[in-house]
Backbone as CSV, one residue per row, in Angstrom:
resi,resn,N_x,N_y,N_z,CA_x,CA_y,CA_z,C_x,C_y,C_z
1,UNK,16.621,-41.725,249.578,15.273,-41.135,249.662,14.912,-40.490,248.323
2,UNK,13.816,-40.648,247.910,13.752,-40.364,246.486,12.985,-38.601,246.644
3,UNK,13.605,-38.184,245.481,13.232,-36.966,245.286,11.717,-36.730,244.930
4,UNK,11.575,-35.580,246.183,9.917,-35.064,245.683,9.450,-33.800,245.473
5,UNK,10.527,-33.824,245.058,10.323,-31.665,244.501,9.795,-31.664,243.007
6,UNK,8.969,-31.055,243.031,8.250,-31.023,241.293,9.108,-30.450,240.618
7,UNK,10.152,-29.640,240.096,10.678,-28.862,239.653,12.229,-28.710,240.196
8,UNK,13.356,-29.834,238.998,14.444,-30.040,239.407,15.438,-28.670,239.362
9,UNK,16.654,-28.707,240.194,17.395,-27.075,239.713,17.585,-26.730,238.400
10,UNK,17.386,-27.932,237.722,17.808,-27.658,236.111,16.747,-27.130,235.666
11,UNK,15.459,-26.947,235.912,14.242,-26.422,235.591,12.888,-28.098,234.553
12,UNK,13.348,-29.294,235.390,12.767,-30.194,234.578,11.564,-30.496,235.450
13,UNK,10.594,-30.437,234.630,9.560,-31.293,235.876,9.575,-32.336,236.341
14,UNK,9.373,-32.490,237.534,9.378,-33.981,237.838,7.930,-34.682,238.251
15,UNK,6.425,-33.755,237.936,5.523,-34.262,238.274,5.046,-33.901,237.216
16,UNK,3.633,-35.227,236.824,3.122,-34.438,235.496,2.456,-33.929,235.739
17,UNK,1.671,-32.960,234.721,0.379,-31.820,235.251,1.316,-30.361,235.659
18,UNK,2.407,-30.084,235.235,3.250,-29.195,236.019,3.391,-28.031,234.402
19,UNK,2.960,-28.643,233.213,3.526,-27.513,231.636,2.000,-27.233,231.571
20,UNK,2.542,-26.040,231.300,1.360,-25.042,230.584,1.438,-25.461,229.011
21,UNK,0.369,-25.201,228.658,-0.164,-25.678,227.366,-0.889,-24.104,226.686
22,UNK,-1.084,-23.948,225.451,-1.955,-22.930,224.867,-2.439,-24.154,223.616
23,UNK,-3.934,-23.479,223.924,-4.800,-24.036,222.393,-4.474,-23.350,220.773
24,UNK,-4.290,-24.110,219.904,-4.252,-23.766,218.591,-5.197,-24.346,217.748
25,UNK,-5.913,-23.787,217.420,-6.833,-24.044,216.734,-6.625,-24.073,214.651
26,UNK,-6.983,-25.234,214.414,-6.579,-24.647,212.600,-7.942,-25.512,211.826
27,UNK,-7.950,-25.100,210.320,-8.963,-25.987,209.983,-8.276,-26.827,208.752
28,UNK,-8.429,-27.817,208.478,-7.650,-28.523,207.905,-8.185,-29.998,206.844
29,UNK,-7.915,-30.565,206.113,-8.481,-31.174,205.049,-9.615,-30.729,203.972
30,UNK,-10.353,-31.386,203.593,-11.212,-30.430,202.591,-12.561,-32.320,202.239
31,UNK,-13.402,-31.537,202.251,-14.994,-32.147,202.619,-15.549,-32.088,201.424
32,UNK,-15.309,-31.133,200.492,-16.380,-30.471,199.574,-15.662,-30.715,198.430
33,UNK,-16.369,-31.453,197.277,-15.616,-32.258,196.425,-16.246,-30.886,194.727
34,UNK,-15.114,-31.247,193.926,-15.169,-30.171,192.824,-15.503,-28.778,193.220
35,UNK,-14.567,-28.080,194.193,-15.093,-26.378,194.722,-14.013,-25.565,193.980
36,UNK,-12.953,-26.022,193.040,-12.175,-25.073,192.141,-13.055,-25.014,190.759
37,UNK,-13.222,-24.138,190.504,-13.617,-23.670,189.517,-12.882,-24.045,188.353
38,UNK,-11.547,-23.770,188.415,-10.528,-23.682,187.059,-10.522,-25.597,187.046
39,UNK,-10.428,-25.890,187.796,-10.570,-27.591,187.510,-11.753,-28.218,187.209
40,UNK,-12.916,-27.507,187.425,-14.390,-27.639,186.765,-14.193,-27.385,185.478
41,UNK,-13.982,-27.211,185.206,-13.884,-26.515,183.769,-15.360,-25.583,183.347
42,UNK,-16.121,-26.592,182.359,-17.572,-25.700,181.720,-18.671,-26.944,182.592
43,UNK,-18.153,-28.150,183.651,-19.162,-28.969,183.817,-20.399,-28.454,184.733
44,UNK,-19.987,-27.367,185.107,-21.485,-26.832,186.082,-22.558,-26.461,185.089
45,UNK,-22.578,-26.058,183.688,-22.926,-25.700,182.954,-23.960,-26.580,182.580
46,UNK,-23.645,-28.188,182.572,-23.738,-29.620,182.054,-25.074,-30.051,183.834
47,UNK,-24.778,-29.223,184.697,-25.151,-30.331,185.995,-26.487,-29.951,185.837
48,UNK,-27.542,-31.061,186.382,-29.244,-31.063,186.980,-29.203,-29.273,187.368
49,UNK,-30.342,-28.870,187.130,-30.930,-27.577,187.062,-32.241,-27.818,186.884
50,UNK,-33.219,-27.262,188.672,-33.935,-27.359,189.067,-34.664,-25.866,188.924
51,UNK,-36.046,-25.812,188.514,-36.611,-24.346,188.179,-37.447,-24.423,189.623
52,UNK,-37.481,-23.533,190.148,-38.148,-23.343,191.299,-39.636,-23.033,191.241
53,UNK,-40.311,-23.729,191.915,-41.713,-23.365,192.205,-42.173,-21.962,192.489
54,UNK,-42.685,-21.367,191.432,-43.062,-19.522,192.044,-44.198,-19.383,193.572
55,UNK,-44.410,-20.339,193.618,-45.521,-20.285,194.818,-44.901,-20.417,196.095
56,UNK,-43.463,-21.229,196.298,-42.717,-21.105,197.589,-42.356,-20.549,197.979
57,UNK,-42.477,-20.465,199.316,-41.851,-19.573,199.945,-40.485,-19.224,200.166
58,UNK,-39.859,-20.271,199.932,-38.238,-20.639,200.022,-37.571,-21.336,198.989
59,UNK,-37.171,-20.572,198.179,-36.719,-21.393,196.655,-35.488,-21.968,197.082
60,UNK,-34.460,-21.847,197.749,-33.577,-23.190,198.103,-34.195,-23.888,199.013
61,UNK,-35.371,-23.740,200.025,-35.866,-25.139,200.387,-36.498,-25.916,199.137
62,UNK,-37.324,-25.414,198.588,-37.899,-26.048,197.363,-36.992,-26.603,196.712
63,UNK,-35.862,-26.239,196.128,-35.102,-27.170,195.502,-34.735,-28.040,196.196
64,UNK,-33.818,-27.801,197.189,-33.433,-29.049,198.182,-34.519,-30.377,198.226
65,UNK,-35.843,-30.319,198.569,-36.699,-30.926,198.800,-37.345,-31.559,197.795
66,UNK,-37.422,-30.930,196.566,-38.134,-31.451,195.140,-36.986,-31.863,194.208
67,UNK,-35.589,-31.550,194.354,-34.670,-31.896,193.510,-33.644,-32.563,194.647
68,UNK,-33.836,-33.317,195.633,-32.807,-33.781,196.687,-31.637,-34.551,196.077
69,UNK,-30.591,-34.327,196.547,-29.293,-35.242,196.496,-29.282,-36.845,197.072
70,UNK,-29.122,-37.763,196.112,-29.008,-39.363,196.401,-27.871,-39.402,196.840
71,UNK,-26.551,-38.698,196.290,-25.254,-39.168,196.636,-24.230,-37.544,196.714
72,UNK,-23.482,-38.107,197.672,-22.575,-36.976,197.619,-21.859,-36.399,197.112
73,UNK,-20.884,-35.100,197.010,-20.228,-34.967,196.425,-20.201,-34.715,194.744
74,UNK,-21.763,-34.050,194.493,-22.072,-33.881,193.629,-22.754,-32.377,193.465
75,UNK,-22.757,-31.810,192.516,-23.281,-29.935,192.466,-24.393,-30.100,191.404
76,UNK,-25.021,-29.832,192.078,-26.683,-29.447,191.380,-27.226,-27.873,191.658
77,UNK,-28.176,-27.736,190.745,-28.423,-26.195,190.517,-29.582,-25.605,190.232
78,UNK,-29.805,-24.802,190.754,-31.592,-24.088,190.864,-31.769,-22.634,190.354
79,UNK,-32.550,-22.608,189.637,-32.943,-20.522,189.204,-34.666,-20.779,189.233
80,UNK,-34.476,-19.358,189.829,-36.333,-19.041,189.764,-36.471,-18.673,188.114
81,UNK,-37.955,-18.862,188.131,-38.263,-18.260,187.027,-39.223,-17.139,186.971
82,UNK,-39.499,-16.721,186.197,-40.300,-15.300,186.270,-41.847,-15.408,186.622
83,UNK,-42.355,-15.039,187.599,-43.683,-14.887,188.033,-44.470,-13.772,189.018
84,UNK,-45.266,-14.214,189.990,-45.761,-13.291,190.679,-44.888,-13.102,191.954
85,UNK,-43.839,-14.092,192.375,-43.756,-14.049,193.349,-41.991,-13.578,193.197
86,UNK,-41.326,-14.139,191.721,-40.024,-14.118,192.287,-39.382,-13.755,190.351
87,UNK,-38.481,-12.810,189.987,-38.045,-12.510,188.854,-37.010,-13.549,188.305
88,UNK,-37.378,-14.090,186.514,-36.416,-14.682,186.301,-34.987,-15.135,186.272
89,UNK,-33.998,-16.074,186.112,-32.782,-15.717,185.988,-32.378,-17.337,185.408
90,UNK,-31.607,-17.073,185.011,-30.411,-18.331,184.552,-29.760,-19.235,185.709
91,UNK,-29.322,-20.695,185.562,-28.708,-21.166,186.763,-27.211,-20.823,186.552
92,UNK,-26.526,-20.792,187.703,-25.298,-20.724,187.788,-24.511,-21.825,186.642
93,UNK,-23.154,-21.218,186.018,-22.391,-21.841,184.819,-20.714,-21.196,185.445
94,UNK,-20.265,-22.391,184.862,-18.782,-22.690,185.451,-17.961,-22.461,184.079
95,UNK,-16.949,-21.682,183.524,-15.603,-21.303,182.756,-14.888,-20.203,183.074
96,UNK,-13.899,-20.708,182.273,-12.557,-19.754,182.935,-12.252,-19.555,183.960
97,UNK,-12.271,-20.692,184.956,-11.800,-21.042,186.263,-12.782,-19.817,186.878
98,UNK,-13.832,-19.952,186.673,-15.410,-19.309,187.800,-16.449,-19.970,187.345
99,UNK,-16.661,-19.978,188.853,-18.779,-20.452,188.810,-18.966,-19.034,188.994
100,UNK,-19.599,-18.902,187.594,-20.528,-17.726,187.807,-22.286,-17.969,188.134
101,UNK,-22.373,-16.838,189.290,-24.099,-16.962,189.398,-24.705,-15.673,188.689
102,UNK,-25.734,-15.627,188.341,-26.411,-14.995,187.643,-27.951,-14.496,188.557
103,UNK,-28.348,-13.140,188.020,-29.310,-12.431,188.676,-29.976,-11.818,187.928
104,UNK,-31.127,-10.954,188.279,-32.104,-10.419,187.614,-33.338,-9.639,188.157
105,UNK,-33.591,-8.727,187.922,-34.564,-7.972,189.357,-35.552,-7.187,188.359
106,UNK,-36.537,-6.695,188.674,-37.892,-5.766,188.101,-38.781,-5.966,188.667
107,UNK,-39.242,-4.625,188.885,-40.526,-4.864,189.149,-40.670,-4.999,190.786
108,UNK,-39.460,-4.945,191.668,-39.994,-5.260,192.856,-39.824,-6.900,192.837
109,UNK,-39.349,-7.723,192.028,-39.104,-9.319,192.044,-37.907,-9.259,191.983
110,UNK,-37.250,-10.383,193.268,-36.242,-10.575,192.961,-35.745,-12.064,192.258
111,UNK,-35.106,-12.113,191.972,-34.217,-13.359,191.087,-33.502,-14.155,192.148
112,UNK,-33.110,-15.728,192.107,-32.348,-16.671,192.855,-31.168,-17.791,191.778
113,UNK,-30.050,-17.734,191.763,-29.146,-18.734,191.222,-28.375,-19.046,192.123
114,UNK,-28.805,-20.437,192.363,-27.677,-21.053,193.197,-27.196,-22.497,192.861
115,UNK,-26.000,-23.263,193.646,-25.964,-24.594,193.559,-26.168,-24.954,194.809
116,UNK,-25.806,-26.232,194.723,-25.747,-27.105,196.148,-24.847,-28.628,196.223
117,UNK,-24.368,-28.716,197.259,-24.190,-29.961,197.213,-24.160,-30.922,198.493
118,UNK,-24.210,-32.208,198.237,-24.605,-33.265,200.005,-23.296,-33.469,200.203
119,UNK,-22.121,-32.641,201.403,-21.289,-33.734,202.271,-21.517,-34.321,202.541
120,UNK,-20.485,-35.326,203.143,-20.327,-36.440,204.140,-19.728,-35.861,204.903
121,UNK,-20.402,-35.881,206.240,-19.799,-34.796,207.795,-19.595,-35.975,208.855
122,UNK,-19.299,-35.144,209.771,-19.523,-36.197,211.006,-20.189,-35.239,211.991
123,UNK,-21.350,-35.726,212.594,-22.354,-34.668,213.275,-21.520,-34.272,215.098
124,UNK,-21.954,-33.313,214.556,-21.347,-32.425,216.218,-19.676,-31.602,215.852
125,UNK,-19.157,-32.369,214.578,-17.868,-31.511,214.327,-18.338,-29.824,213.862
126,UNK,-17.170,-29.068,213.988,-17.278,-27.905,213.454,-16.844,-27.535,212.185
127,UNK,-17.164,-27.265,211.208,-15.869,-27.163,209.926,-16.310,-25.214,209.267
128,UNK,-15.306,-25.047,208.748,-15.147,-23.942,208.043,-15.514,-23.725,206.782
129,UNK,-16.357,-22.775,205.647,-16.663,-22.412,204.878,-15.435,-21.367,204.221
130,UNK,-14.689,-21.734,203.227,-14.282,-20.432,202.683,-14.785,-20.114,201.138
131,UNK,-15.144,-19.557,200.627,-14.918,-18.711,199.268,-14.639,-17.708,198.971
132,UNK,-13.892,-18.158,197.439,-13.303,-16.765,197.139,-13.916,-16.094,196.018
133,UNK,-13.707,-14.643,195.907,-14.430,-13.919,194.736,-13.710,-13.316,193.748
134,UNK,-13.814,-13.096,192.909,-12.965,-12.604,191.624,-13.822,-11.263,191.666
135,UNK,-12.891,-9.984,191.431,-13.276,-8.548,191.210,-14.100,-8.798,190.538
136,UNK,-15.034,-7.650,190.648,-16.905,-7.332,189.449,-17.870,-7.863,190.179
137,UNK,-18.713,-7.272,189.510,-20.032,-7.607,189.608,-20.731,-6.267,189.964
138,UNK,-22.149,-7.001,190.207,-23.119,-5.142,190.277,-23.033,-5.577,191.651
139,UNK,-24.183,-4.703,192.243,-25.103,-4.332,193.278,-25.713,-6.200,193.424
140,UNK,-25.578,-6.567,194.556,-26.302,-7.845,194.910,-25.483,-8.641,195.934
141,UNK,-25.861,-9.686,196.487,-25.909,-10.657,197.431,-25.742,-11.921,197.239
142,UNK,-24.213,-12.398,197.878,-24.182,-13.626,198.070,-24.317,-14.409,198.599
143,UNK,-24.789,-15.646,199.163,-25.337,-16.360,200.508,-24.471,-17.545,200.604
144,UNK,-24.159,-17.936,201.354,-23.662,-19.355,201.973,-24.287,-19.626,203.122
145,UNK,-25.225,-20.452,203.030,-25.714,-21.819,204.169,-25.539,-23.110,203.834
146,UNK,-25.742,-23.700,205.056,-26.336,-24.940,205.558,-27.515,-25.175,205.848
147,UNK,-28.283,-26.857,205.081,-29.081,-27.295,205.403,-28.682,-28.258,205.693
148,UNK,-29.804,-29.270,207.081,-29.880,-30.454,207.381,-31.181,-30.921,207.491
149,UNK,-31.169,-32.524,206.726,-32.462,-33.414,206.736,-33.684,-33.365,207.760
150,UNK,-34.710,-33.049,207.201,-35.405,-33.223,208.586,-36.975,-34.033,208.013
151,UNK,-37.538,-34.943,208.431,-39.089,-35.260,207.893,-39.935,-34.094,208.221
152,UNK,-40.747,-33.497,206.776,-42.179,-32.869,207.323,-43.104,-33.627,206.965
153,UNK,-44.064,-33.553,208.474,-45.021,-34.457,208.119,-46.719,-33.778,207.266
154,UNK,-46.808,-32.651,207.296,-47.191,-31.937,206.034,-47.194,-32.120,204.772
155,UNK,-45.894,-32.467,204.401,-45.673,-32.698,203.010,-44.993,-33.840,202.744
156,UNK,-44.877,-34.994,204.152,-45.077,-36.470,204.033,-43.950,-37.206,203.364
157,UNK,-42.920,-36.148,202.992,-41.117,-36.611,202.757,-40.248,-35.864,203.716
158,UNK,-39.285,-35.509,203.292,-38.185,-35.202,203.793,-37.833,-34.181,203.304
159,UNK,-37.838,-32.779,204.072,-37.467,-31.392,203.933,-36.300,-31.621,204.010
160,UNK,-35.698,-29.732,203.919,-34.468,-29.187,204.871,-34.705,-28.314,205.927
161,UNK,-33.644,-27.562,207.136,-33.585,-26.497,207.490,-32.850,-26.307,207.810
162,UNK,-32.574,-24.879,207.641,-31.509,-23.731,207.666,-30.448,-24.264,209.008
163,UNK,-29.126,-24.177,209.164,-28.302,-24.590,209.952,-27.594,-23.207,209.891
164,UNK,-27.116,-22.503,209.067,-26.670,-21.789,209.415,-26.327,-20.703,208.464
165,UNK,-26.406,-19.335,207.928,-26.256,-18.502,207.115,-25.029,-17.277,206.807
166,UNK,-24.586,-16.950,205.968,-23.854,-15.931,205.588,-23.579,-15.693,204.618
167,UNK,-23.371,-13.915,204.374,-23.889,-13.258,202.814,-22.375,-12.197,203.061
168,UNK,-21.837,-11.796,201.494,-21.205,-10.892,200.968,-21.794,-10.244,200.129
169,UNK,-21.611,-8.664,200.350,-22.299,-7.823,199.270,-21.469,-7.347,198.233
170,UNK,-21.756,-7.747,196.766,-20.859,-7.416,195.943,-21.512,-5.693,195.181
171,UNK,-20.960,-5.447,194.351,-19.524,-5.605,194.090,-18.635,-5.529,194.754
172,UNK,-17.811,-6.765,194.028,-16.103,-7.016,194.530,-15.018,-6.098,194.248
173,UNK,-14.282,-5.149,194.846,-13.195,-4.099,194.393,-12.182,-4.334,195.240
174,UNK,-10.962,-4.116,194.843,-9.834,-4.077,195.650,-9.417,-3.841,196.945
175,UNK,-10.463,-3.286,197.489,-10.712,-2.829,198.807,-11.182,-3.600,199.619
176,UNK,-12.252,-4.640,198.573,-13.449,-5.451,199.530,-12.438,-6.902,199.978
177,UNK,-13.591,-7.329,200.895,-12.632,-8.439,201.472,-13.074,-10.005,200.187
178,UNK,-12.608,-10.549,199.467,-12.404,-11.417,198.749,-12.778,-12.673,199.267
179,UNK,-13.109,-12.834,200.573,-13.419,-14.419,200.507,-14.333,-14.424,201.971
180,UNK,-15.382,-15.187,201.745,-16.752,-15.071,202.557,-16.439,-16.585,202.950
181,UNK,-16.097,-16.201,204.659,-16.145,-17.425,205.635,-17.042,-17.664,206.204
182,UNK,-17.543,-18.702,206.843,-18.268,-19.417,207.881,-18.357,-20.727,208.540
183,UNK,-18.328,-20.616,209.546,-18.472,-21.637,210.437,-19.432,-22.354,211.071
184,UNK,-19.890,-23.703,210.770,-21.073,-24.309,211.302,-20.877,-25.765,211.746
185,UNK,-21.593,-25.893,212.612,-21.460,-27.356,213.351,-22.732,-28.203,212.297
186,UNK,-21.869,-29.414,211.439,-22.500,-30.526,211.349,-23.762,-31.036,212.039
187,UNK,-25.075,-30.574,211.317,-25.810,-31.403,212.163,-26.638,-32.616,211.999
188,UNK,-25.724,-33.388,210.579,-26.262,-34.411,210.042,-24.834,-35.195,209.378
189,UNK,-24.927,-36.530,209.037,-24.009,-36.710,208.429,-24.527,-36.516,206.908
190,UNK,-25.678,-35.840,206.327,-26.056,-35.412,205.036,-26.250,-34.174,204.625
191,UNK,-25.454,-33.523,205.314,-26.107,-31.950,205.398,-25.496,-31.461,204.416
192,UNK,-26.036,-30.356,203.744,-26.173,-29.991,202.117,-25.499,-28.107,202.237
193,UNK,-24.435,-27.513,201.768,-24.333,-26.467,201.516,-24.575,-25.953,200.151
194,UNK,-25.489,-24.740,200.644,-26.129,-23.448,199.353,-25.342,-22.374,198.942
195,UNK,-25.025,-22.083,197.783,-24.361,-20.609,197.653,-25.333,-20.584,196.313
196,UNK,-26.067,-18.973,196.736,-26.900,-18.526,195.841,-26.451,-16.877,195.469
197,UNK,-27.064,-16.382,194.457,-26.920,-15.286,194.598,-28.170,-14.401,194.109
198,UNK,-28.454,-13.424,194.537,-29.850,-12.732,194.459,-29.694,-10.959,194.493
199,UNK,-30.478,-9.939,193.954,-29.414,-8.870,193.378,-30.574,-7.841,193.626
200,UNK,-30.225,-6.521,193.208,-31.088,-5.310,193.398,-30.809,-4.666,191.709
201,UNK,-30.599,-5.342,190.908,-30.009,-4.660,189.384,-30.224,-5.803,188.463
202,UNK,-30.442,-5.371,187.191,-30.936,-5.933,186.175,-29.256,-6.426,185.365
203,UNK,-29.758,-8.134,185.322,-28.379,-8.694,184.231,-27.484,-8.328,185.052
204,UNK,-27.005,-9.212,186.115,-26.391,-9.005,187.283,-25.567,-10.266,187.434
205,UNK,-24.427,-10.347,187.570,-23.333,-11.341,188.016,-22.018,-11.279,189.079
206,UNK,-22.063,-12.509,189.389,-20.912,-12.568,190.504,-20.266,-13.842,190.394
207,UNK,-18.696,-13.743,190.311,-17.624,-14.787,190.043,-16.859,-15.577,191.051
208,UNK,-17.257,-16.656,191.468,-16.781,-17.399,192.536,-15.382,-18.449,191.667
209,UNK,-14.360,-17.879,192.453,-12.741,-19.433,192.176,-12.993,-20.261,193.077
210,UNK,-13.490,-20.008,194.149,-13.283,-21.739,194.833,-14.053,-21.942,196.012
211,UNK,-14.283,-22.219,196.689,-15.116,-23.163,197.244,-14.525,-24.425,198.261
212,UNK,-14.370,-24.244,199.876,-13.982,-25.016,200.310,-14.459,-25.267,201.460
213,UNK,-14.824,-26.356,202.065,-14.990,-26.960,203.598,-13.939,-27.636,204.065
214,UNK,-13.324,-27.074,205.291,-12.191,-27.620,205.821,-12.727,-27.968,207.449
215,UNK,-11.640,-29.160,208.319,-12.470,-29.471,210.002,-11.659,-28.613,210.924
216,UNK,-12.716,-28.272,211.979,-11.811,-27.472,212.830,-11.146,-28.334,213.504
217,UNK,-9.777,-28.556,213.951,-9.098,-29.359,214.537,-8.456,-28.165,215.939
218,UNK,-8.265,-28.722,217.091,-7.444,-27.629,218.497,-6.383,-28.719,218.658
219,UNK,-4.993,-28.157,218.653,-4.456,-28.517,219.557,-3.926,-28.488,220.889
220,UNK,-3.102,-28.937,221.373,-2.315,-28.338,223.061,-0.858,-28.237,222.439
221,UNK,-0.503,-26.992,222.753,1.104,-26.918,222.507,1.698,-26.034,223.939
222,UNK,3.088,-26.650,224.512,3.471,-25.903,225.360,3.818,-24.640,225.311
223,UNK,3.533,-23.569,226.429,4.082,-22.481,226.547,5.487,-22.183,226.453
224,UNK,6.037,-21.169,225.970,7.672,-21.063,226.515,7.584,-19.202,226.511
225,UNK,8.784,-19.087,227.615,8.904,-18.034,227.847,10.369,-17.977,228.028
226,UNK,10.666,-16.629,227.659,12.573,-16.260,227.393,13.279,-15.778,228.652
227,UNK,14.014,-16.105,228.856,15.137,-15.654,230.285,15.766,-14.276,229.836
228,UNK,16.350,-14.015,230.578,17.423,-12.367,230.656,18.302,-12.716,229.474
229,UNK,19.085,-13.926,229.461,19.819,-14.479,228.290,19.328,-14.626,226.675
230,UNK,17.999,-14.277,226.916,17.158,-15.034,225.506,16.655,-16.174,225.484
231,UNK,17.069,-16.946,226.364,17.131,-18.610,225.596,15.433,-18.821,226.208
232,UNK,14.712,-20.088,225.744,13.669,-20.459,225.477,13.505,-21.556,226.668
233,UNK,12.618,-21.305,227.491,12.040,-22.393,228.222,10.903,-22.480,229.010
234,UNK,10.264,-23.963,228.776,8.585,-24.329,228.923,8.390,-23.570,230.339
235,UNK,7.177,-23.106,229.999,6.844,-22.842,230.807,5.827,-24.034,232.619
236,UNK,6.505,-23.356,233.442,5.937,-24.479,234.404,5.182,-24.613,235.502
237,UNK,4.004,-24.709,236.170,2.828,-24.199,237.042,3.901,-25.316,238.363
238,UNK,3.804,-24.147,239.612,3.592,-25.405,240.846,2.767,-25.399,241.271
239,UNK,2.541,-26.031,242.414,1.714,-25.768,243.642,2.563,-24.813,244.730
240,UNK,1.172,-24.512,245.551,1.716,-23.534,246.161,2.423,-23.773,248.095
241,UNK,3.511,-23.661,248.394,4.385,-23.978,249.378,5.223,-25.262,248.853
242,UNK,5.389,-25.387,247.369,6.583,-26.617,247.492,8.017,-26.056,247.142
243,UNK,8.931,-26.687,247.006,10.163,-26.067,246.633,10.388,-26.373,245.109
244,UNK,11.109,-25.350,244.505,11.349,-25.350,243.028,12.504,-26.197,243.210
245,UNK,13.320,-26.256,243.517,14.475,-26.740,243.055,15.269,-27.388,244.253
246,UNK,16.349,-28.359,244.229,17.343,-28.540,245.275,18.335,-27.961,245.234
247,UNK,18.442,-27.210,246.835,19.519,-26.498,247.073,21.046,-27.059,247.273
């Protein structure tokens, strides 16, 4: 007669569906092509640099939209310039293993330096944002979003919009936390991340080392729990009125 106890005296299951599992979650590979700085060398310096329209309302939509990305995996770069609506500044420049962004304020105007660049995603995944910051800087604001493609039919091409946002306030000191994460779900396979920076102080900078998009991946790993002895073993669900073991 064949045995039908889920759970032999030795403690083995004998039905499946019987181990507990816990989720692990990690993020893993990397999406975002040239995000070390020290391996950039001076080429951010060298990349497309887009002056922003003073009349918009949104100087990284405006760039996105008037300076768009053909191909991926490439860093392009935007600064306002000085007008009624928004204070000059320089575009972001890459040496000595940092992209530095640059700022500028008076008057009640503020200043914008940022880059950008188009992944290749896969829509509905989740992936992770990290950067890191090098001590200094004044008084000001760093941003990391996401944009994804969208047609306006207003302006009869192809916008962006905002997917998802997050800012560190520098200055950076020993105390502060060094690297500005975020997490956003893919909602294009062209979707474009911004890191700008924008300030409350005159001749204003902030030093980014690196730059990374990694995928969220979960796994299932079994439980284990320790006996009176120490020793290690999976943990195991029954049902309820069967027998654990043969007597």
């Amino acid at each position: 007669m064949a045995d039908k106890k889920e759970i032999s005296i030795t403690g083995v299951a004998q039905r499946s569906g019987l181990d507990v599992f816990s989720s692990m979650t990690t993020y893993n590979g990397e999406y975002l092509n040239w995000g070390n700085a020290l391996a950039y060398k001076t080429q951010l310096t060298s990349d497309a640099d887009y002056r922003v329209d003073d009349s918009t309302s949104d100087p990284t939509v405006d760039a996105l939209t008037e300076a768009p990305q053909t191909t991926a995996g490439r860093w392009f770069r935007y600064h306002t310039n000085t007008g009624t609506n928004y204070y000059g500044t320089t575009a972001p420049t890459s040496s000595g293993g940092y992209f530095t962004f640059n700022g500028d304020y008076s008057g009640g105007l503020y200043s914008h330096s940022g880059i950008y660049q188009r992944v290749s995603l896969v829509t509905g995944v989740e992936y992770q944002i990290d950067i890191s910051l090098a001590i200094g800087g004044v008084e000001g604001t760093l941003y990391v979003e996401t944009y994804f493609p969208r047609y306006n039919t207003s302006l009869g091409k192809t916008s962006y919009k905002l997917n998802t946002s997050a800012n560190i306030e520098s200055p950076i000191i020993s105390t502060s936390d060094s690297i500005l994460s975020s997490t956003f779900t893919a909602q294009s396979q062209n979707d474009v991340i911004v890191i700008y920076f924008t300030d409350t102080a005159a001749s204003a900078t902030i030093n980014v080392t690196n730059i990374s998009i990694k995928e969220k991946q979960e796994y299932l790993v079994p439980t284990y729990v320790t006996d009176k002895y120490g020793n290690a073993h999976k943990t195991l669900r029954r049902s309820i009125n069967t027998t654990l073991s043969n007597d």
